[in-house]
C-alpha positions, 0 to 999 in steps of 0.5 A: 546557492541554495543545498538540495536534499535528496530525491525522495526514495519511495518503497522499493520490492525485496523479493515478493514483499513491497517495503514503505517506509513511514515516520510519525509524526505529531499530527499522527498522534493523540494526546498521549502520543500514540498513533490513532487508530485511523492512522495505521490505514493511511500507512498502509493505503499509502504503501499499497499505492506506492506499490502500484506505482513502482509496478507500474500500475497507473491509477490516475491514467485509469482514472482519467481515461475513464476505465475505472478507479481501485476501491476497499471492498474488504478489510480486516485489521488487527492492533497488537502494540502502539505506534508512538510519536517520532517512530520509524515504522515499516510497512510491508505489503505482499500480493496474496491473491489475483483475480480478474476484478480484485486483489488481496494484499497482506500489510504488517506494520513494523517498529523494528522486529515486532510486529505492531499491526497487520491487515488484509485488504481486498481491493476491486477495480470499478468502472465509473458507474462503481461497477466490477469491471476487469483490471486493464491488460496487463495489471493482473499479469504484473500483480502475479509477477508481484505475489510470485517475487519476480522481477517487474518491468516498469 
């Protein structure tokens, strides 16, 4: 018989705040052990897309009914402090703005208390031609239950 680990436990909702959890590992670091700079948006990419999935929101299903896919269309980040080999980080995500064809999610990345980088992102739905079009019914609705700290039904 053969011991089990446990279900993996992806981020969970604190309030308003989407919280992920993220360990670096060796291949996220340079040689001097520091996390690439590259990295912090893969942590944070990760943690808005386990947001979507905890509310429900079904990229794939956009995907692959053929209403459209989500896409970076601005970004801004800012390095304070380095993340380090074998760190425990905290990404924390909040919904700062709702709009028909977009959304702007706030990140911080954590090692404990101090703040190590934090970014804005905004993110619009495209069709698949890469056009604008509106969010499917009812994603905007559960982005502002989000960015209002409500309770979401999945």
């Amino acid at each position: 018989m053969v011991d089990v680990p446990p279900p993996f436990i992806p981020g969970a909702f604190v309030g308003a705040a989407h919280h992920y959890r993220v360990r670096v590992y060796f291949e996220d670091t340079d040689l001097s052990g520091i996390v690439y700079h590259a990295n912090y948006l893969r942590y944070m990419e990760r943690a808005r897309s386990d947001m979507l999935r905890i509310a429900g929101i079904d990229q794939r299903a956009a995907m692959e009914g053929g209403e459209g896919t989500w896409a970076v269309t601005d970004l801004a980040i800012k390095y304070r402090r380095p993340a380090k080999l074998d760190d425990d980080l905290l990404v924390v995500s909040t919904v700062e703005a709702v709009r028909g064809a977009s959304v702007v999610i706030a990140q911080r990345i954590l090692r404990g208390p101090d703040e190590l980088t934090n970014g804005h992102v905004t993110a619009a739905f495209l069709s698949p031609a890469g056009r604008p079009r509106r969010q499917p019914a009812g994603w905007a609705d559960r982005f502002t239950a989000i960015m209002n700290g409500e309770t979401i039904p999945c």
